[in-house]
C-alpha positions as CSV (number, residue, x, y, z in Angstrom):
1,X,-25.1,-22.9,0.1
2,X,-23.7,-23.1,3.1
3,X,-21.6,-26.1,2.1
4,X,-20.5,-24.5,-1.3
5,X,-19.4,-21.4,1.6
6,X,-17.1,-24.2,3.4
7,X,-15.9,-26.2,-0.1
8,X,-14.3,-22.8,-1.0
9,X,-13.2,-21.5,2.3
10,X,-11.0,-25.0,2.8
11,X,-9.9,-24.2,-0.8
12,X,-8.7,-20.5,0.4
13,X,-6.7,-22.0,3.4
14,X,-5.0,-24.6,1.4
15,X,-3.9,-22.0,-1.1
16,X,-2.4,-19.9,2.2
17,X,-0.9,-23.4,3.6
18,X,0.8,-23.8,0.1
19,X,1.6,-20.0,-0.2
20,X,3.4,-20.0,3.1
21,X,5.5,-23.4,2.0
22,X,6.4,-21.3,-1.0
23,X,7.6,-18.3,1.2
24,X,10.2,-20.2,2.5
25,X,12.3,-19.7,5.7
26,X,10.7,-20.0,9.1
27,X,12.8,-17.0,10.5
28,X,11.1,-14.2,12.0
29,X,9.4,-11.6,10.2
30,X,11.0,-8.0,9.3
31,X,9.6,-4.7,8.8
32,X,10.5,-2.7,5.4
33,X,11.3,0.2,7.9
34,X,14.0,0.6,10.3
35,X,13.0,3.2,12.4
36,X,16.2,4.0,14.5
37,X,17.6,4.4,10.9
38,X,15.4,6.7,9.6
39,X,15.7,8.8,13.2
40,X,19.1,9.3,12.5
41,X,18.9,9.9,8.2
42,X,16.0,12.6,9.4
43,X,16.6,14.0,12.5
44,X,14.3,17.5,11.6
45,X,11.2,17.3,12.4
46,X,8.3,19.7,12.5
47,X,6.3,20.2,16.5
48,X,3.7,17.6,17.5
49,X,0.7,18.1,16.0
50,X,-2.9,17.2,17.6
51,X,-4.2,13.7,16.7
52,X,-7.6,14.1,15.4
53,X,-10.4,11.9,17.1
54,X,-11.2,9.0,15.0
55,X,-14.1,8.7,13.0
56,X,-16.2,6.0,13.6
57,X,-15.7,3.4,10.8
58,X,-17.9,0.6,8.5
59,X,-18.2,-3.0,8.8
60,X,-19.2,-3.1,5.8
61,X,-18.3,-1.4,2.6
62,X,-20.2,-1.3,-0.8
63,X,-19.2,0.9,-3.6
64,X,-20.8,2.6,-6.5
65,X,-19.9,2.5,-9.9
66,X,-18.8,5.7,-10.7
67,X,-17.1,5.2,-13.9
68,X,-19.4,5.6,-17.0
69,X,-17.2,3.7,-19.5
70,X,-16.4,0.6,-20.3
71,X,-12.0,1.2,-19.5
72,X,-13.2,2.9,-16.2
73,X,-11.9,6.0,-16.7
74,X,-14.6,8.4,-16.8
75,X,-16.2,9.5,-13.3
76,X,-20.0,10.5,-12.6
77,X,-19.2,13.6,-10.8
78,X,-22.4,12.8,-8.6
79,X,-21.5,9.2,-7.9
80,X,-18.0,10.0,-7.6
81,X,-18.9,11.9,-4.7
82,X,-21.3,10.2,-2.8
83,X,-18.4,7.3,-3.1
84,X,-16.3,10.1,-1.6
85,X,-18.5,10.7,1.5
86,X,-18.9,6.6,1.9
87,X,-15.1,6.4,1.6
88,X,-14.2,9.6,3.9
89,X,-14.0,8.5,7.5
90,X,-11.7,5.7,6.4
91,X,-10.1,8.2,4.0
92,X,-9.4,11.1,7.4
93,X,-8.1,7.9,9.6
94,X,-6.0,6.8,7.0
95,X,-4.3,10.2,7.0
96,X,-4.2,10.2,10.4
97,X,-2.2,7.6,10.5
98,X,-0.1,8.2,8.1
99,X,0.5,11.7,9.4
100,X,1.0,10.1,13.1
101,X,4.0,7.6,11.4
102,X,5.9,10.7,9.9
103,X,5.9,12.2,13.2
104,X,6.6,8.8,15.3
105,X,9.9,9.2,13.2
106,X,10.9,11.7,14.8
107,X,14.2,12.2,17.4
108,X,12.6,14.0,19.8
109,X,11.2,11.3,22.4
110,X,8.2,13.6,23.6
111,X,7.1,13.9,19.8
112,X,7.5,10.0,19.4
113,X,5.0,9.3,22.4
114,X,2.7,11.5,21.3
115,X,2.3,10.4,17.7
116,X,2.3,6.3,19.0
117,X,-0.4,7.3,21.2
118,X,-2.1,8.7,18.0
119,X,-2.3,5.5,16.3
120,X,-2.5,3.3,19.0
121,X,-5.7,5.6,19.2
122,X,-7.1,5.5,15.5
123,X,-6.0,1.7,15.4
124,X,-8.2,0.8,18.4
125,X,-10.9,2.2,15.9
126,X,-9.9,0.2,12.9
127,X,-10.2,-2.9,15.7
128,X,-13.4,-2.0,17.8
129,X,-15.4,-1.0,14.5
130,X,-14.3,-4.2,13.4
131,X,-13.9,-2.2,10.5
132,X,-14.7,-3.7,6.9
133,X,-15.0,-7.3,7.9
134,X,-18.9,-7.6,7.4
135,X,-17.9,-6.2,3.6
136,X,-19.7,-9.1,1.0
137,X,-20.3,-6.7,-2.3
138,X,-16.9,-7.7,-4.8
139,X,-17.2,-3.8,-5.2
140,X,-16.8,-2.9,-2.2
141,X,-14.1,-5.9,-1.1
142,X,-11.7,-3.9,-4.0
143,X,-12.3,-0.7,-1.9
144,X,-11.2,-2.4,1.0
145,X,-7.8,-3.6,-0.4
146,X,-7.6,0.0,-1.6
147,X,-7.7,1.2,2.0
148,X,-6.6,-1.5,4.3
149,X,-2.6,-1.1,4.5
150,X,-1.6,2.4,6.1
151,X,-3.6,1.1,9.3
152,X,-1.5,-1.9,9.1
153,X,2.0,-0.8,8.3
154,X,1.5,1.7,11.2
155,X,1.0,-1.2,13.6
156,X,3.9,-2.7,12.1
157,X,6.4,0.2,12.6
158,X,5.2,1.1,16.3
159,X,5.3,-2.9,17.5
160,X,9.1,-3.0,15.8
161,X,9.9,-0.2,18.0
162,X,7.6,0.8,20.8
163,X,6.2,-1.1,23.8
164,X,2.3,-1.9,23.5
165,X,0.3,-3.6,26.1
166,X,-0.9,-7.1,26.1
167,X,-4.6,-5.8,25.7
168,X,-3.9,-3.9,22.5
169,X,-2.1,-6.4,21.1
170,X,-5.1,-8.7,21.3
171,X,-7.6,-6.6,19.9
172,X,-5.4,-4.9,17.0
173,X,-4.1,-8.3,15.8
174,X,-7.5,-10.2,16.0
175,X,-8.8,-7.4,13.7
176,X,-5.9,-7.4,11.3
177,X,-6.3,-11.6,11.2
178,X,-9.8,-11.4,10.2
179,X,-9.0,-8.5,7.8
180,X,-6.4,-10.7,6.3
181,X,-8.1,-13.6,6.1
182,X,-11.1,-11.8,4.5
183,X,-8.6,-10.1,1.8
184,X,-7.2,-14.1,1.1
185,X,-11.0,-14.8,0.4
186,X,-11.8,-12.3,-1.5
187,X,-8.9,-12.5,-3.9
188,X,-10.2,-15.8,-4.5
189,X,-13.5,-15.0,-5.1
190,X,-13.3,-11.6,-6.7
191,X,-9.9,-11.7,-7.8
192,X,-8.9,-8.0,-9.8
193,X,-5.5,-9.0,-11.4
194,X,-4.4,-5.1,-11.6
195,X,-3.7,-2.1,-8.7
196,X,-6.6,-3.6,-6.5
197,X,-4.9,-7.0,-6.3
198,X,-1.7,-5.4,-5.7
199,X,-2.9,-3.1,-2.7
200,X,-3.9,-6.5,-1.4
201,X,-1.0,-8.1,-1.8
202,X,0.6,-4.8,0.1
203,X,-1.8,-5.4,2.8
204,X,-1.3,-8.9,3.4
205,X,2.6,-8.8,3.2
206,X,2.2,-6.2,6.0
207,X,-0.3,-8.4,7.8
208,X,2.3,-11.3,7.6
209,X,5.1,-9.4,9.3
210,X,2.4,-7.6,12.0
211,X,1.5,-11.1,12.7
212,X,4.6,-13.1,12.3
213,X,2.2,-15.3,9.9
214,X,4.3,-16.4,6.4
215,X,0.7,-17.8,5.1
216,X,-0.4,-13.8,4.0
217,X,3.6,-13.1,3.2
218,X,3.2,-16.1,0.7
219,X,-0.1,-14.7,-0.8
220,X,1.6,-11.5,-0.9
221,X,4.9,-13.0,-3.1
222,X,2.5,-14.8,-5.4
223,X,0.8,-11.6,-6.5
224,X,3.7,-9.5,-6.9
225,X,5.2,-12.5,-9.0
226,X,1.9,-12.3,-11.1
227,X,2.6,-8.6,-11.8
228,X,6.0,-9.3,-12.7
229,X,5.1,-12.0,-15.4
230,X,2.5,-9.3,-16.4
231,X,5.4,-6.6,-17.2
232,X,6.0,-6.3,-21.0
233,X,8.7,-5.7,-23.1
234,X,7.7,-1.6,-23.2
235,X,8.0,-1.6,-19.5
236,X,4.2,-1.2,-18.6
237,X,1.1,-3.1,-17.0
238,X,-1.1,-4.2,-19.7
239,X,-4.5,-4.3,-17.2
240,X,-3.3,-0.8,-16.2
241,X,-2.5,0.2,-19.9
242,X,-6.6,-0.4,-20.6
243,X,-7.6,2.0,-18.5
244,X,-7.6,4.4,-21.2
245,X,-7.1,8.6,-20.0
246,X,-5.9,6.9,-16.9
247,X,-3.5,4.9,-17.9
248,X,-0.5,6.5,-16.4
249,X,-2.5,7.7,-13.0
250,X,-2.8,4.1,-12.6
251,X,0.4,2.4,-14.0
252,X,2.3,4.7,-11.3
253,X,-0.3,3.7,-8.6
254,X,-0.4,-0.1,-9.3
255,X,4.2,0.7,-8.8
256,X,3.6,2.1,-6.1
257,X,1.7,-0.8,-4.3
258,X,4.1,-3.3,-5.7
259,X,7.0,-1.6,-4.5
260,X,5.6,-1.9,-0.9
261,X,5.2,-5.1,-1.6
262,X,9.1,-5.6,-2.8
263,X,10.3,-3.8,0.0
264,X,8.7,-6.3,2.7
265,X,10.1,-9.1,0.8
266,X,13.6,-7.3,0.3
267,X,13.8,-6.9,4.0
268,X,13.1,-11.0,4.3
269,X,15.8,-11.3,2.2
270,X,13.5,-11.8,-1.0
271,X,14.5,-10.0,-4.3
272,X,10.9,-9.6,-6.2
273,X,12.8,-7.1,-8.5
274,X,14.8,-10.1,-10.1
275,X,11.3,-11.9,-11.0
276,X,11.2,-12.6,-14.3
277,X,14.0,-11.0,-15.8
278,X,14.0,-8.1,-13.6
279,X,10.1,-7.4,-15.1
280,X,9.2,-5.2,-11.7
281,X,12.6,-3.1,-11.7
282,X,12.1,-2.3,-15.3
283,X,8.4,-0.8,-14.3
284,X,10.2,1.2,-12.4
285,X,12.6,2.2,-14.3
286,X,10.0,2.9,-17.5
287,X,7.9,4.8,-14.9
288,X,10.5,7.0,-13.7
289,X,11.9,7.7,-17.2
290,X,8.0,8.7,-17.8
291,X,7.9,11.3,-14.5
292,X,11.1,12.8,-16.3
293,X,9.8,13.2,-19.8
294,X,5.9,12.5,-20.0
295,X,5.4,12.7,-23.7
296,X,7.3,9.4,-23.0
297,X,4.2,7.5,-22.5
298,X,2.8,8.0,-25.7
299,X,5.6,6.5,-27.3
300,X,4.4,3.5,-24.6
301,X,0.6,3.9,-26.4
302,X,-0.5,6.7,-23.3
303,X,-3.2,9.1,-24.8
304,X,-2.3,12.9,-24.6
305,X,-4.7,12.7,-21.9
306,X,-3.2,10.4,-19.8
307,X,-0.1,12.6,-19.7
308,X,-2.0,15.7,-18.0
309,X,-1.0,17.4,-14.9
310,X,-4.3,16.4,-13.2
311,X,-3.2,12.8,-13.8
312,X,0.0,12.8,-12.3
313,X,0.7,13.5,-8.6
314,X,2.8,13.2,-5.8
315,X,0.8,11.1,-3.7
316,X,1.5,7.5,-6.2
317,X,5.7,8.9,-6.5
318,X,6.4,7.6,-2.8
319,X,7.6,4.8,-4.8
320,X,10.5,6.5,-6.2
321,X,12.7,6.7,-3.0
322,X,12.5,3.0,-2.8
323,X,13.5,2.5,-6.8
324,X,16.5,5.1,-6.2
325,X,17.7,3.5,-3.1
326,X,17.7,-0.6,-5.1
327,X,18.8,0.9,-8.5
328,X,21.3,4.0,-7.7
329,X,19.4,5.6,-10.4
330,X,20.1,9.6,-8.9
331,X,18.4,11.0,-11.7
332,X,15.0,10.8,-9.9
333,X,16.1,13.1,-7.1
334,X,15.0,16.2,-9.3
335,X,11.7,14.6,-9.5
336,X,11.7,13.6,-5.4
337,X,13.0,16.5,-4.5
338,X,10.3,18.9,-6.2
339,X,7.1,17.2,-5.2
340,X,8.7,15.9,-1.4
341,X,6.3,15.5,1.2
342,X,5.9,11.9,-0.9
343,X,3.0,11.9,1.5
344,X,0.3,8.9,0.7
345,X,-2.8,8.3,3.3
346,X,-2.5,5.0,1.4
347,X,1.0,4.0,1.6
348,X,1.7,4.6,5.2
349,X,3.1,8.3,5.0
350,X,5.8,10.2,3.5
351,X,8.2,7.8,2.0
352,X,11.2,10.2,1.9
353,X,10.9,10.0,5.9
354,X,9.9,6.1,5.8
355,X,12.6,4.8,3.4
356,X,15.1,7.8,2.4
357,X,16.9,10.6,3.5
358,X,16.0,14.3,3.4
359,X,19.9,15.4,2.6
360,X,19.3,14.3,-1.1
361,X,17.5,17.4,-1.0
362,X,20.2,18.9,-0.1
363,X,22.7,18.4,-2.5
């Protein structure tokens, strides 16, 4: 056993040694996020708020099955929520931090301390917990690359931009390391090949620039390329597409994961949206055309279902500032504009304040 654990472990770093070759350049590293930037876009901001006191977090993670069908789109209300409770402390740092970035965005320099000292706080958790690295259950390794980038992409916006001591960095990047390494290994041995493996990919394209390491940012490239080759001619994920009432909920969610993952490679000066014809752009594109007339997506082979208000929500549009600003496409704004706080405890935050400008609001 233990030599079968060690065969496929030496298989997992070889496939990051030939990831990172195909990554390319050896310069350093970029964030998706210029803060100074977006200081100056979004200057307004509302008072610091008080950080709430982490929650202490798991080592390991195993999930139910909640669904009760075979497309996984039909939730035990009991199961559902006793995943909820296993998933909340994560879920309430997540938010956290996500709340802490939109604030560390801020102009006001009293504000900015406050909210890095925020998630300098809830990432010491994340690290000291050693949170989800003891995780074995393939269940519970597809929660964790559901719930592993905000934490991340936080880390990567306050070292771009704010001094942190020698000590934190230690303990913050050893966790995210292992965490990476451990999302590498499961994708190899639980691979999901829909919105889990892209949430993966976002986390370990994160992980590359926290860490300077183009190993995870090749890993990351390879699944977004894999998405794109998945793309069909109507504009759509096919794995997302099966999901039946869902499909929608979770073609827009899977976009919304992949488009963190372009935006990391666009700032390394790699254009994912030209993949395959331009497949990931024209997900986009067929997704925003859907937000703007639903009934769209049953022209697509959506269910009636899948086109309900309960289905679609603000927290997987975030997304759609970063398609505007690549494409030009203005028509969104409507759609932006009406459901802004694009606010995702998954994603990192608000994306108008991460990647836009409030003034489109404006208009």
């Amino acid at each position: 056993m233990l030599a079968l654990i060690a065969v496929t472990w030496v298989l997992v770093m070889v496939d990051l040694q030939n990831a990172s070759a195909r990554a390319g350049s050896t310069h350093e590293l970029r964030s998706p996020v210029d803060i100074e930037k977006q200081r100056e876009r979004n200057p307004s901001r509302q008072g610091a708020s008080a950080c709430p006191e982490p929650l202490t977090l798991p080592r390991a993670l195993e999930t139910i099955r909640y669904y009760t069908d075979e497309k996984n789109s039909i939730e035990d209300p009991v199961k559902y929520q006793e995943q909820q409770k296993r998933e909340e402390a994560i879920r309430k740092n997540d938010d956290a931090l996500a709340h802490a970035m939109d604030r560390f965005l801020s102009s006001e320099p009293g504000e900015v301390e406050i909210a890095a000292q925020c998630i300098l706080h809830h990432l010491r958790e994340f690290a000291q917990d050693d949170a989800f690295n003891a995780t074995t259950e393939f269940r519970g390794s597809g929660t964790v690359r559901l719930l592993s980038a905000t934490p991340i992409f936080a880390y990567v916006a306050l070292k771009s931009s704010y001094p942190i001591s020698a000590g934190d960095v230690t303990l913050i990047e050893g966790w995210t390391r292992k965490l990476a390494d451990n999302i590498v290994y499961w994708e190899q041995k639980y691979p999901y090949g829909n919105n889990i493996s892209y949430w993966a990919g976002a986390t370990l394209a994160l992980a590359a620039v926290a860490l300077n390491d183009r190993r995870y940012f090749g890993v990351a490239l390879d699944i977004a390329r894999k998405a794109a080759h998945d793309v069909d001619k109507r504009g759509v994920l096919p794995a997302e597409m099966e999901r039946g009432d869902r499909a929608l909920e979770y073609n827009l969610f899977a976009t919304q994961a992949l488009s963190l993952i372009c935006s990391i490679a666009r700032a390394n000066s790699v254009i994912l949206e030209n993949e395959n014809g331009g497949a990931l752009l024209r997900l986009m594109s067929t997704m925003a055309s859907v937000l703007k007339e639903p009934r769209r997506f049953l022209e697509l082979g959506g269910s009636s279902e899948s086109i309900k208000s309960d289905k679609i929500y603000r927290q997987n549009f975030g997304w759609l500032v970063y398609y505007r600003a690549i494409s030009g496409d203005t028509s969104v704004d409507s759609i932006i504009c009406q459901a802004k706080p694009l606010h995702s405890f998954r994603a990192g935050g608000d994306w108008l304040s991460l990647f836009g400008s409030i003034s489109i609001c404006s208009k």
